[in-house]
PDB file of N, CA, C and O in Angstrom, chain B, residues numbered from 101:
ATOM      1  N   UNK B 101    -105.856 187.272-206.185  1.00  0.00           N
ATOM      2  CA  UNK B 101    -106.321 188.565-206.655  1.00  0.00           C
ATOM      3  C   UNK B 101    -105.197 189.587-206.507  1.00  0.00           C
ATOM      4  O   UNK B 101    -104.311 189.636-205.653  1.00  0.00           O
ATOM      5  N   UNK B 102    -105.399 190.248-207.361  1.00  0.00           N
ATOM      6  CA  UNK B 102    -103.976 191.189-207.659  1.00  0.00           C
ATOM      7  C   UNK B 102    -104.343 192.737-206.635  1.00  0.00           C
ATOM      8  O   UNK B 102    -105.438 193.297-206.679  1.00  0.00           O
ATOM      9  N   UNK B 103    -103.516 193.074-206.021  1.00  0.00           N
ATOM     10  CA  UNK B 103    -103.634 194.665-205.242  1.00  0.00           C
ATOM     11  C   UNK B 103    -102.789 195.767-206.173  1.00  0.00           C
ATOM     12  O   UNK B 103    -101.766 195.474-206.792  1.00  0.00           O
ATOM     13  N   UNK B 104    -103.397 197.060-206.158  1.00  0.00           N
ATOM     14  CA  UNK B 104    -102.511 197.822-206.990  1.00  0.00           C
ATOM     15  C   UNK B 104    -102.573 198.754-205.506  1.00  0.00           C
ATOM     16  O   UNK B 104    -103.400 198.587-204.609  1.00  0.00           O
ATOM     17  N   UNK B 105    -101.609 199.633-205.524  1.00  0.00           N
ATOM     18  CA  UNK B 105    -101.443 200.621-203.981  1.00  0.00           C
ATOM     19  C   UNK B 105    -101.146 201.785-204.660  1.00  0.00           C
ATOM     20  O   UNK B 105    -100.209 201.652-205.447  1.00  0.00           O
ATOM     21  N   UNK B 106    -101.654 202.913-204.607  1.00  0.00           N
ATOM     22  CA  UNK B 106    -101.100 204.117-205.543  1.00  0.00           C
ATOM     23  C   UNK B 106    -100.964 204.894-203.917  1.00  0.00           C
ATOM     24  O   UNK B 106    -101.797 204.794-203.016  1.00  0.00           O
ATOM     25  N   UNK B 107     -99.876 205.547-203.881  1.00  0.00           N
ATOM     26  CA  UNK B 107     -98.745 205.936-202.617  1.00  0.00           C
ATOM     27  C   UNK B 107     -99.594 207.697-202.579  1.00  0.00           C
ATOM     28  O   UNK B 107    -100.459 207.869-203.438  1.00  0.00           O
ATOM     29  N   UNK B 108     -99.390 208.512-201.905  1.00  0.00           N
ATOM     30  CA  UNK B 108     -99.257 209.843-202.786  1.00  0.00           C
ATOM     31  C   UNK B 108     -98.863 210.548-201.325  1.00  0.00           C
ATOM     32  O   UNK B 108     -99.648 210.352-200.397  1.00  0.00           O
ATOM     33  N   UNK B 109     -97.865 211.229-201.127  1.00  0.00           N
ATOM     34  CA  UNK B 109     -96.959 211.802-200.020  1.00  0.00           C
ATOM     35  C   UNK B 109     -97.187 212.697-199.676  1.00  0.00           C
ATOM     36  O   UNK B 109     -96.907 212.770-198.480  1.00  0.00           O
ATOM     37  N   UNK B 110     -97.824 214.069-200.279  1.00  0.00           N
ATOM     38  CA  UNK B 110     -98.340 215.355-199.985  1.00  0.00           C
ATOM     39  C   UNK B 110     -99.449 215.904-200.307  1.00  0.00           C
ATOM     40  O   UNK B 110    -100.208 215.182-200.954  1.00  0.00           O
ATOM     41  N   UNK B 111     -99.849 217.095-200.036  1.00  0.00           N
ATOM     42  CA  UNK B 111    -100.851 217.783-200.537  1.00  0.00           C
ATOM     43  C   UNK B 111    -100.812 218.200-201.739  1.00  0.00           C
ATOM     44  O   UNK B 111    -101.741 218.139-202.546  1.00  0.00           O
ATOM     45  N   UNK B 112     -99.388 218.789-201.978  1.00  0.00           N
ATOM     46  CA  UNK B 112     -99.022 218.687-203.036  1.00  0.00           C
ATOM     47  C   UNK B 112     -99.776 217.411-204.577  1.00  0.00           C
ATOM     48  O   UNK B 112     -99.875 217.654-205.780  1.00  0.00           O
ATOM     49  N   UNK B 113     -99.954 216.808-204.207  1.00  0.00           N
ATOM     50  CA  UNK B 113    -100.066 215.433-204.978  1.00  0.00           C
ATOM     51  C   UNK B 113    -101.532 215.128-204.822  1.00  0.00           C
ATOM     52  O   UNK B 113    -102.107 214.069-205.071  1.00  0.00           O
ATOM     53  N   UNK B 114    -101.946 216.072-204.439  1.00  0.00           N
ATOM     54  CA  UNK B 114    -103.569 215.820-204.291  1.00  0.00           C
ATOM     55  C   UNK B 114    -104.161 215.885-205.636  1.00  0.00           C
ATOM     56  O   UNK B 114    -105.009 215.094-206.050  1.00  0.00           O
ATOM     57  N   UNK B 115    -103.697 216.812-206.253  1.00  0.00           N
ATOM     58  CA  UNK B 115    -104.416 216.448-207.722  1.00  0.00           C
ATOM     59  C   UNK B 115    -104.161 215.357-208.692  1.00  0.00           C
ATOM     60  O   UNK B 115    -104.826 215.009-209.668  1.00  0.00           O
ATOM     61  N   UNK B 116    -103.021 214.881-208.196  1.00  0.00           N
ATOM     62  CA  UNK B 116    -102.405 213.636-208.994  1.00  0.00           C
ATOM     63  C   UNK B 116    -103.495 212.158-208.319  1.00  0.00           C
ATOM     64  O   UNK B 116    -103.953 211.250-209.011  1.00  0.00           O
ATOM     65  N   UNK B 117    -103.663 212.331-206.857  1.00  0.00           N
ATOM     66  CA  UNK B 117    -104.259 211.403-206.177  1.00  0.00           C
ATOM     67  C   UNK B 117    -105.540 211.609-207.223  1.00  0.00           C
ATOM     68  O   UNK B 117    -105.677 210.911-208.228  1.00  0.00           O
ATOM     69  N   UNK B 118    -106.338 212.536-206.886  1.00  0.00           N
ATOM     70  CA  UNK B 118    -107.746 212.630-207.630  1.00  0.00           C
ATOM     71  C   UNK B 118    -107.995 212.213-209.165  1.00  0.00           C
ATOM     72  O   UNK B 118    -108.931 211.550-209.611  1.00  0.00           O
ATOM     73  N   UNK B 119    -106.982 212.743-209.806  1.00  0.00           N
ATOM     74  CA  UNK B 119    -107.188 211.890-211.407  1.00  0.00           C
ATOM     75  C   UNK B 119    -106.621 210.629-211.386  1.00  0.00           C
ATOM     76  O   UNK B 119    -107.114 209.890-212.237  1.00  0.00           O
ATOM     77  N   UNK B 120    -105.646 210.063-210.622  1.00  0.00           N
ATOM     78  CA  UNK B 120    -105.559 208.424-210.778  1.00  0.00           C
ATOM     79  C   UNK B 120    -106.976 207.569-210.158  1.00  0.00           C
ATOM     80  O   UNK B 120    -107.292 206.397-210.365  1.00  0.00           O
ATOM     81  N   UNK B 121    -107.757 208.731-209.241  1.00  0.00           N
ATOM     82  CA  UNK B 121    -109.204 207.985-208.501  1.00  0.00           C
ATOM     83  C   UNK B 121    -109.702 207.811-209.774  1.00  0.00           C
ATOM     84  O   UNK B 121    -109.751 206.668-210.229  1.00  0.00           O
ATOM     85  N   UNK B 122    -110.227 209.121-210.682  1.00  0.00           N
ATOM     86  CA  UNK B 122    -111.537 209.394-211.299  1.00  0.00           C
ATOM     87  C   UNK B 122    -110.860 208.726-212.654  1.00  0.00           C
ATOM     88  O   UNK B 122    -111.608 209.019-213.586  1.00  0.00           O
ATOM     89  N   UNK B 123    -110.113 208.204-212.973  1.00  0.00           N
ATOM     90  CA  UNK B 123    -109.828 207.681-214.152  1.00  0.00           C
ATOM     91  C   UNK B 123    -111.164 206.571-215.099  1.00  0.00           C
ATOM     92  O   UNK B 123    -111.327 206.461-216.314  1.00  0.00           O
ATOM     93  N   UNK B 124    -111.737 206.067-214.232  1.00  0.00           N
ATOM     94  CA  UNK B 124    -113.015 205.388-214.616  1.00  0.00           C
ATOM     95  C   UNK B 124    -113.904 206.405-214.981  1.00  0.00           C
ATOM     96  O   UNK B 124    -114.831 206.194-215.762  1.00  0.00           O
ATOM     97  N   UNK B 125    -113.626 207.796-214.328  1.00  0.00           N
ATOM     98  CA  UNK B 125    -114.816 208.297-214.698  1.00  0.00           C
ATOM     99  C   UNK B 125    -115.153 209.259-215.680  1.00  0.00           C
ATOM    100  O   UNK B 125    -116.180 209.830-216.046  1.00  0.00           O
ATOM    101  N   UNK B 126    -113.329 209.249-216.146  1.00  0.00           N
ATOM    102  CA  UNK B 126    -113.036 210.313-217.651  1.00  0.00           C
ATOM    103  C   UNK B 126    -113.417 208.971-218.631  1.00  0.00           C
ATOM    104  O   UNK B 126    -113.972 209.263-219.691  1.00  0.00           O
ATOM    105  N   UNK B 127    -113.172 207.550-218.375  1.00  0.00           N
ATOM    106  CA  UNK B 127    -113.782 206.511-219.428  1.00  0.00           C
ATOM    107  C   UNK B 127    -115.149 206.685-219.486  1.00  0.00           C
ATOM    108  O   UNK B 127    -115.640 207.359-220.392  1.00  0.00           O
ATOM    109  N   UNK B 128    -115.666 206.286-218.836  1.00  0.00           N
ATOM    110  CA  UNK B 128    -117.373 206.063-218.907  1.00  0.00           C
ATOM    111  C   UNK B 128    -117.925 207.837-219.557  1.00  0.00           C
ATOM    112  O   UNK B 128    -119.024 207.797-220.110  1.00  0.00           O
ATOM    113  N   UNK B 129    -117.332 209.095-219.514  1.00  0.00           N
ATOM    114  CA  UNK B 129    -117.378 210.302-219.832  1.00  0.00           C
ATOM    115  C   UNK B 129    -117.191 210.016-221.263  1.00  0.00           C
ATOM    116  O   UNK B 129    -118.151 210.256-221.995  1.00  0.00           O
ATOM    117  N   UNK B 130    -115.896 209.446-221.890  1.00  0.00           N
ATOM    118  CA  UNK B 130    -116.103 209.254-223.100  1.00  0.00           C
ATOM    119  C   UNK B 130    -116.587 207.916-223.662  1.00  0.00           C
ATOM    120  O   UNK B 130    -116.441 207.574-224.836  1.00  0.00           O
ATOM    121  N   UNK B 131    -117.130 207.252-222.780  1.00  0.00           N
ATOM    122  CA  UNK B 131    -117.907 206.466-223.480  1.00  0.00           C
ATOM    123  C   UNK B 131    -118.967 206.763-223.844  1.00  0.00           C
ATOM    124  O   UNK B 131    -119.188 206.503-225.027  1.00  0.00           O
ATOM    125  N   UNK B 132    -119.868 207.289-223.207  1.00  0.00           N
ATOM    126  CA  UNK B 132    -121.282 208.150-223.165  1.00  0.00           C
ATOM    127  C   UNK B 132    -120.943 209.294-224.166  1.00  0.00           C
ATOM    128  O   UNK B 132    -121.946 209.923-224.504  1.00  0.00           O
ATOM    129  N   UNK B 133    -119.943 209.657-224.642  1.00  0.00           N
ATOM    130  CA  UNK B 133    -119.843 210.700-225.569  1.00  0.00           C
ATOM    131  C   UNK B 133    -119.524 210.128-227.342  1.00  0.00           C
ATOM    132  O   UNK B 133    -119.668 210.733-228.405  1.00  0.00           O
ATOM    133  N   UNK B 134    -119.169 209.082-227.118  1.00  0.00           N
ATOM    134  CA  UNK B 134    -118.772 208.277-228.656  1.00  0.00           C
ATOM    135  C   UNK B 134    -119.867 207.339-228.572  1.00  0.00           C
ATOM    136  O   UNK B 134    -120.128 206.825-229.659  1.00  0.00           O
ATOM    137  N   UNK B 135    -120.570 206.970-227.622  1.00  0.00           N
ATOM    138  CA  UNK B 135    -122.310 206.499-227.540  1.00  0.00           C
ATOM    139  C   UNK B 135    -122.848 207.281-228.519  1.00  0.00           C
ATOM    140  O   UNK B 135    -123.064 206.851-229.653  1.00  0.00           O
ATOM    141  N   UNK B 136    -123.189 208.912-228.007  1.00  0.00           N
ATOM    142  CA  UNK B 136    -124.002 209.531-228.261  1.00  0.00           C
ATOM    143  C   UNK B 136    -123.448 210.090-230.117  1.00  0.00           C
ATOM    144  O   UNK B 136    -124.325 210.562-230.841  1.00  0.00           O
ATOM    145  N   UNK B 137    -122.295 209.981-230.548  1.00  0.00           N
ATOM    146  CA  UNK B 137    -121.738 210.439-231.529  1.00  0.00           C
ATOM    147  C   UNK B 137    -122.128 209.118-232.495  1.00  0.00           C
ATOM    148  O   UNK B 137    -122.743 209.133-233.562  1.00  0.00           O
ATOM    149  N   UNK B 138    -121.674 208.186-231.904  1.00  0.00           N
ATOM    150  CA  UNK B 138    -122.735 206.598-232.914  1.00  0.00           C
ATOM    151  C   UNK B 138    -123.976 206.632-233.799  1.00  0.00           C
ATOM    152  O   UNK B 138    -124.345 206.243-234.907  1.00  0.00           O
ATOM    153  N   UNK B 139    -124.665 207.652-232.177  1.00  0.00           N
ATOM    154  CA  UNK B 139    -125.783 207.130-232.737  1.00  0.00           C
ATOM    155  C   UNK B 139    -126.580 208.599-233.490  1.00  0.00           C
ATOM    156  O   UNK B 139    -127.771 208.901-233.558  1.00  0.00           O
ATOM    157  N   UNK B 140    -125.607 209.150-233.879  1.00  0.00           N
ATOM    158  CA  UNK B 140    -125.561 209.953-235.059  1.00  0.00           C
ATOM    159  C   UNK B 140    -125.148 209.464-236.225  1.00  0.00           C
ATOM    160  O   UNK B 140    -125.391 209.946-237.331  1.00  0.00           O
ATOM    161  N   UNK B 141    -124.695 208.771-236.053  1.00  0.00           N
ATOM    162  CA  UNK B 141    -123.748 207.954-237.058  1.00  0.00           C
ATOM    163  C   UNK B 141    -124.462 207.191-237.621  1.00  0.00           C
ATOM    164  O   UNK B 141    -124.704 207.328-238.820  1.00  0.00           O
ATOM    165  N   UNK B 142    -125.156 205.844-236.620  1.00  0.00           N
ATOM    166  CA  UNK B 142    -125.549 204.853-237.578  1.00  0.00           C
ATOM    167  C   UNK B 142    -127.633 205.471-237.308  1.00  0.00           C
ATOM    168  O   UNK B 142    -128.477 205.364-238.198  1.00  0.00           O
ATOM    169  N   UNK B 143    -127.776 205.772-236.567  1.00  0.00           N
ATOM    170  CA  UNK B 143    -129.383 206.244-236.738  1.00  0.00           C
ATOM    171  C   UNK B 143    -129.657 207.410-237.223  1.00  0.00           C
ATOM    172  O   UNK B 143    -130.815 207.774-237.429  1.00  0.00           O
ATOM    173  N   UNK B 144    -128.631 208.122-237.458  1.00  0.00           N
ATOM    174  CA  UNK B 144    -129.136 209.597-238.075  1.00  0.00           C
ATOM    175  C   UNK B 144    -129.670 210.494-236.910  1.00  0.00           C
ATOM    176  O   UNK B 144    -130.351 211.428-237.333  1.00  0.00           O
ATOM    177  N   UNK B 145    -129.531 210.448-235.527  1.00  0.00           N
ATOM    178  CA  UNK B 145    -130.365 210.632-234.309  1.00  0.00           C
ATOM    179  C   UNK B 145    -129.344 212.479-234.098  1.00  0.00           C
ATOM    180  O   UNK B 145    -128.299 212.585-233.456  1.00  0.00           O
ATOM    181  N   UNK B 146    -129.980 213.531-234.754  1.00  0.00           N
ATOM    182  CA  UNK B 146    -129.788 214.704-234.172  1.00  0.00           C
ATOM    183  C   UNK B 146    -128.628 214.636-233.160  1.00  0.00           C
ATOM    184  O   UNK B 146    -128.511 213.569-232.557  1.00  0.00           O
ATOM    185  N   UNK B 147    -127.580 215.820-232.834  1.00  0.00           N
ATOM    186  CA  UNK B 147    -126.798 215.492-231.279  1.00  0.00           C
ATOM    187  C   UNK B 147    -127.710 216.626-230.853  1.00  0.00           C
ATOM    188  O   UNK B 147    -128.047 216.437-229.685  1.00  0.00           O
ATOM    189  N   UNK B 148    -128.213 217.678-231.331  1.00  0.00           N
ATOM    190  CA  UNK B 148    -128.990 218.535-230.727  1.00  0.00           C
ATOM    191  C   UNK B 148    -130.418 218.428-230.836  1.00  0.00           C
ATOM    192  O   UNK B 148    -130.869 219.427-230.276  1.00  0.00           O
ATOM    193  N   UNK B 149    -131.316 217.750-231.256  1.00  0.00           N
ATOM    194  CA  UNK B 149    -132.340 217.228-230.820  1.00  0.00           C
ATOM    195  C   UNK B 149    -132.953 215.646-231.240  1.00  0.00           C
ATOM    196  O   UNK B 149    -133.723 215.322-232.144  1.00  0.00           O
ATOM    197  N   UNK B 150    -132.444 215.037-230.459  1.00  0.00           N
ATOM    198  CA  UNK B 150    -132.154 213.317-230.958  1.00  0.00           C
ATOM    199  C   UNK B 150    -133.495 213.295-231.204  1.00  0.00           C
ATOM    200  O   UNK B 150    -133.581 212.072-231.319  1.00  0.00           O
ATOM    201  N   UNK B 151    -134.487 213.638-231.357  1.00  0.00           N
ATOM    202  CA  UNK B 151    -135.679 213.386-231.508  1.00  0.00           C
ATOM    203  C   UNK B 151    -136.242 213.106-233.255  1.00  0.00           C
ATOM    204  O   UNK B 151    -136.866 212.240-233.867  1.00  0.00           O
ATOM    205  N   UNK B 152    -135.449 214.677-233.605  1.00  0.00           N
ATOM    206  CA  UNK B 152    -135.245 214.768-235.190  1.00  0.00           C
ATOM    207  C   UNK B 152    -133.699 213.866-235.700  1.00  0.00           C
ATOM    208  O   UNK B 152    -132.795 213.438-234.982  1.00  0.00           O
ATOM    209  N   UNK B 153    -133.877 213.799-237.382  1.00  0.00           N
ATOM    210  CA  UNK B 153    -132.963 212.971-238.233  1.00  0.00           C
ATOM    211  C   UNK B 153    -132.302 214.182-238.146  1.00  0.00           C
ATOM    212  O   UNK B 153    -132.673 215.355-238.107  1.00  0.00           O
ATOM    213  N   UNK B 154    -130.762 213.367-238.117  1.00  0.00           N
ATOM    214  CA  UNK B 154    -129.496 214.598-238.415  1.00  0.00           C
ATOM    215  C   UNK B 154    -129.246 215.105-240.023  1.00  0.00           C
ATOM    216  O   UNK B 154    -129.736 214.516-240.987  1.00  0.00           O
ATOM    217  N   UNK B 155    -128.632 215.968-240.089  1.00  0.00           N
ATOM    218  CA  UNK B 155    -128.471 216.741-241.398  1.00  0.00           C
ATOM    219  C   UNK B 155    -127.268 215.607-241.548  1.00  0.00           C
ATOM    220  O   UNK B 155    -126.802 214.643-240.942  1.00  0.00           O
ATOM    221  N   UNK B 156    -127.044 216.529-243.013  1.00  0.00           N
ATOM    222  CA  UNK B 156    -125.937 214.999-243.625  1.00  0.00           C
ATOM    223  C   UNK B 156    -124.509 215.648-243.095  1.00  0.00           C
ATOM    224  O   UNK B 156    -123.661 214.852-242.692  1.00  0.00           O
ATOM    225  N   UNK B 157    -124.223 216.999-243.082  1.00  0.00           N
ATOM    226  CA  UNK B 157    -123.413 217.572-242.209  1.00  0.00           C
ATOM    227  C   UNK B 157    -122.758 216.966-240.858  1.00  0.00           C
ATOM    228  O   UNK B 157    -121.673 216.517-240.487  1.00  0.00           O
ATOM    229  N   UNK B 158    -124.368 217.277-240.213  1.00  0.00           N
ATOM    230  CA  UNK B 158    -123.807 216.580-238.540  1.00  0.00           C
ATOM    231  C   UNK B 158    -123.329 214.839-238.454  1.00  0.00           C
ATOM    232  O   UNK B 158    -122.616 214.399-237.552  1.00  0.00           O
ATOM    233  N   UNK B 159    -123.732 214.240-239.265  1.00  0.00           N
ATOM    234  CA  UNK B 159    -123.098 212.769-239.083  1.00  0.00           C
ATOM    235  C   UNK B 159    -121.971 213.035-239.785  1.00  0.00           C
ATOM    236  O   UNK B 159    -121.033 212.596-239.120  1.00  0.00           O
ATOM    237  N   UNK B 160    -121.490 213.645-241.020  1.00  0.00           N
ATOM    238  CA  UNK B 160    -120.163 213.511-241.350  1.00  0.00           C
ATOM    239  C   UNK B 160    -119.083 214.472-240.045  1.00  0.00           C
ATOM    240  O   UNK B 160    -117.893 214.264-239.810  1.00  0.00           O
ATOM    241  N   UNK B 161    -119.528 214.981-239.725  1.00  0.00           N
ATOM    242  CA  UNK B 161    -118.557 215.827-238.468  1.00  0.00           C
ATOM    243  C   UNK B 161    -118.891 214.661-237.062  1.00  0.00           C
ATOM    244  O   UNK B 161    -117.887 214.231-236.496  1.00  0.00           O
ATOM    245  N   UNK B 162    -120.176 214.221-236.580  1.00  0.00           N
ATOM    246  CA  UNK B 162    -120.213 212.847-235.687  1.00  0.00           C
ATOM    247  C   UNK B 162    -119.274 212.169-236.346  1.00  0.00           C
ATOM    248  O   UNK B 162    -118.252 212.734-235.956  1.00  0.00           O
ATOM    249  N   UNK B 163    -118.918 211.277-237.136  1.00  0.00           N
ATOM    250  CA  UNK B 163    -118.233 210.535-237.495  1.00  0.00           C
ATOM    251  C   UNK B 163    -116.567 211.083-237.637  1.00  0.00           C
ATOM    252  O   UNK B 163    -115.597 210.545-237.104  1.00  0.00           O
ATOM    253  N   UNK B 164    -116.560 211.991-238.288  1.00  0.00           N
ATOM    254  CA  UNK B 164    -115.050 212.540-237.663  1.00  0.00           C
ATOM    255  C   UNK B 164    -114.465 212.797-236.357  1.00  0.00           C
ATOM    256  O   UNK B 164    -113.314 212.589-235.974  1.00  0.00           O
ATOM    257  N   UNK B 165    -114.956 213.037-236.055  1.00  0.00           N
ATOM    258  CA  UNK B 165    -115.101 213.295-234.219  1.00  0.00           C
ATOM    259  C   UNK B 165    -114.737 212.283-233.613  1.00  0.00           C
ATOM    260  O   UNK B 165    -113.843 212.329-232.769  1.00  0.00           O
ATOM    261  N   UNK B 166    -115.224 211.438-233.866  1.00  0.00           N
ATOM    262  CA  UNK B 166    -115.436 209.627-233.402  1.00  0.00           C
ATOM    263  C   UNK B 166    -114.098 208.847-233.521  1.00  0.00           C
ATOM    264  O   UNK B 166    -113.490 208.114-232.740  1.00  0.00           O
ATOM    265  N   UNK B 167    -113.814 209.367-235.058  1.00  0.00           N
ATOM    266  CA  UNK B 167    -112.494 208.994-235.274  1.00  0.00           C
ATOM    267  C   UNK B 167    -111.162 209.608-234.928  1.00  0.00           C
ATOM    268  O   UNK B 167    -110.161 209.014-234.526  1.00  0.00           O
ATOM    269  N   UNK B 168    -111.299 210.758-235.129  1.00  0.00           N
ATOM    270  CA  UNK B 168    -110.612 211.668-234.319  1.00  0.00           C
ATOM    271  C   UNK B 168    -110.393 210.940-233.179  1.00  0.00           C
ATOM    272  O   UNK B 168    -109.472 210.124-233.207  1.00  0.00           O
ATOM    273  N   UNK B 169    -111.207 211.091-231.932  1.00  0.00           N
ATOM    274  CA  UNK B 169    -110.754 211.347-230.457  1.00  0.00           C
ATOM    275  C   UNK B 169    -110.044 209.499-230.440  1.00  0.00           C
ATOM    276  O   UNK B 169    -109.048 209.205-229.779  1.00  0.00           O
ATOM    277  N   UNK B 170    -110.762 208.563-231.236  1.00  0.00           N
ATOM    278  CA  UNK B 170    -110.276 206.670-230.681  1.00  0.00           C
ATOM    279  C   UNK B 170    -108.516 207.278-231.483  1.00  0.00           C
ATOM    280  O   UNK B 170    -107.484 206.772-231.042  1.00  0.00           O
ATOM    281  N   UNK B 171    -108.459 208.126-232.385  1.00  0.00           N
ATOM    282  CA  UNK B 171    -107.011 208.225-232.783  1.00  0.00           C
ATOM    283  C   UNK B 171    -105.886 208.914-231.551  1.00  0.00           C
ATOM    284  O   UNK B 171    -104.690 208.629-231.501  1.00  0.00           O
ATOM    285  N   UNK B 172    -106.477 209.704-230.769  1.00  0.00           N
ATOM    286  CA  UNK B 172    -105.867 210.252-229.234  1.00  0.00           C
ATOM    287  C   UNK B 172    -105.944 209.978-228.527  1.00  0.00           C
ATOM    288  O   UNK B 172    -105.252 210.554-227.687  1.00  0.00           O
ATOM    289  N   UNK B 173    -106.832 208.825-228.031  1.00  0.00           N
ATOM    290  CA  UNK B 173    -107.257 207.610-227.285  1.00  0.00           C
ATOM    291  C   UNK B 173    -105.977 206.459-227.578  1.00  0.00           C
ATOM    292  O   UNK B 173    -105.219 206.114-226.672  1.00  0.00           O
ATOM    293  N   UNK B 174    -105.878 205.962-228.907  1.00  0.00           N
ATOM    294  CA  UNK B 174    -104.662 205.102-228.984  1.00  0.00           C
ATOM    295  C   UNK B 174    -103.316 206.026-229.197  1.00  0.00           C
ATOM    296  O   UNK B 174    -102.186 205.551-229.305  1.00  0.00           O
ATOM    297  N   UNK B 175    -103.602 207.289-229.235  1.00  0.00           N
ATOM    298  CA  UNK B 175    -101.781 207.765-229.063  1.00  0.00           C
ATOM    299  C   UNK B 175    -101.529 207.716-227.446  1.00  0.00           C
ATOM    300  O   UNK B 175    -100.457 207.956-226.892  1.00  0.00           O
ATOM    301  N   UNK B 176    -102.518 207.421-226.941  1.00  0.00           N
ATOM    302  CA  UNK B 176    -102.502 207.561-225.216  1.00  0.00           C
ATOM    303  C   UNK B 176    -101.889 206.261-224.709  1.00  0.00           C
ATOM    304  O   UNK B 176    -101.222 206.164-223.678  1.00  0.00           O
ATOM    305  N   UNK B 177    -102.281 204.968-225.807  1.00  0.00           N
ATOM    306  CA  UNK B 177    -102.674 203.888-225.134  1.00  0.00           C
ATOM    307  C   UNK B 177    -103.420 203.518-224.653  1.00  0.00           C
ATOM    308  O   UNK B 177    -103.231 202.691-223.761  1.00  0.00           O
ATOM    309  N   UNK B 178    -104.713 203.965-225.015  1.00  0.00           N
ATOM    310  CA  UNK B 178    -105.617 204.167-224.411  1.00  0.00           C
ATOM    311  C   UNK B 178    -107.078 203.170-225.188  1.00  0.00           C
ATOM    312  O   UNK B 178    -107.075 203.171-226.419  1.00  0.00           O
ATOM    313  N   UNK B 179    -108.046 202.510-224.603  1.00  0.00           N
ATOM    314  CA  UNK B 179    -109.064 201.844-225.621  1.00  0.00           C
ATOM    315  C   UNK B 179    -110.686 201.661-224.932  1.00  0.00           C
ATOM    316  O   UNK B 179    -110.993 200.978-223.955  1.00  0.00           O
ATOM    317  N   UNK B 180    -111.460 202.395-225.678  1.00  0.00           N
ATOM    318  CA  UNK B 180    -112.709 202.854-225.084  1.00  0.00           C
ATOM    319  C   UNK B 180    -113.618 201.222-224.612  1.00  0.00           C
ATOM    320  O   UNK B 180    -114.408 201.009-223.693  1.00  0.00           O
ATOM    321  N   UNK B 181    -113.013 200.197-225.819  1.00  0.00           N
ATOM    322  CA  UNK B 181    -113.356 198.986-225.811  1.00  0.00           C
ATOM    323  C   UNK B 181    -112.897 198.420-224.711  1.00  0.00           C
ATOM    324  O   UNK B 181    -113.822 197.671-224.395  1.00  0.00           O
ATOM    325  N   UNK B 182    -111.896 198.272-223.769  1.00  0.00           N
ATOM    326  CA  UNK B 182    -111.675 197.187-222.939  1.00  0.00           C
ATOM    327  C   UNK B 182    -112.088 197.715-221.169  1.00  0.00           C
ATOM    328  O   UNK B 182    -111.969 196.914-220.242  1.00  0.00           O
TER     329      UNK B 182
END
């Protein structure tokens, strides 16, 4: 089994420590957010009241959105999938 050790020397570096922690938790943040943009997408499900069908508006802007952010996601290197 592989160990990764992330070092961090000061206080200084405390904010660097904290976003290499929460890094799982800016994923699962946008996962739950391109979830919820989907399912505008393929159910028509309101983002402001999922209860009602979305206008034809809000899925074409859900769907840009969607594509948008996986396009700044892979300029990152980055992949919501793995």
């Amino acid at each position: 089994m592989a160990k990764i050790i992330l070092e961090f020397d000061s206080l200084e570096e405390a904010e660097d420590a904290r976003t290499a922690l929460d890094g799982w938790k800016w994923k699962m943040a946008m996962w739950d957010l391109d979830q919820k943009l989907r399912s505008t997408v393929k159910y028509e499900a309101s983002l402001v009241n999922p209860s009602e069908k979305a206008t034809d508006a809000e899925i074409d802007v859900a769907d840009k959105i969607r594509d948008e952010m996986r396009e700044i996601l892979n300029g990152h290197g980055l992949n919501l999938e793995c």
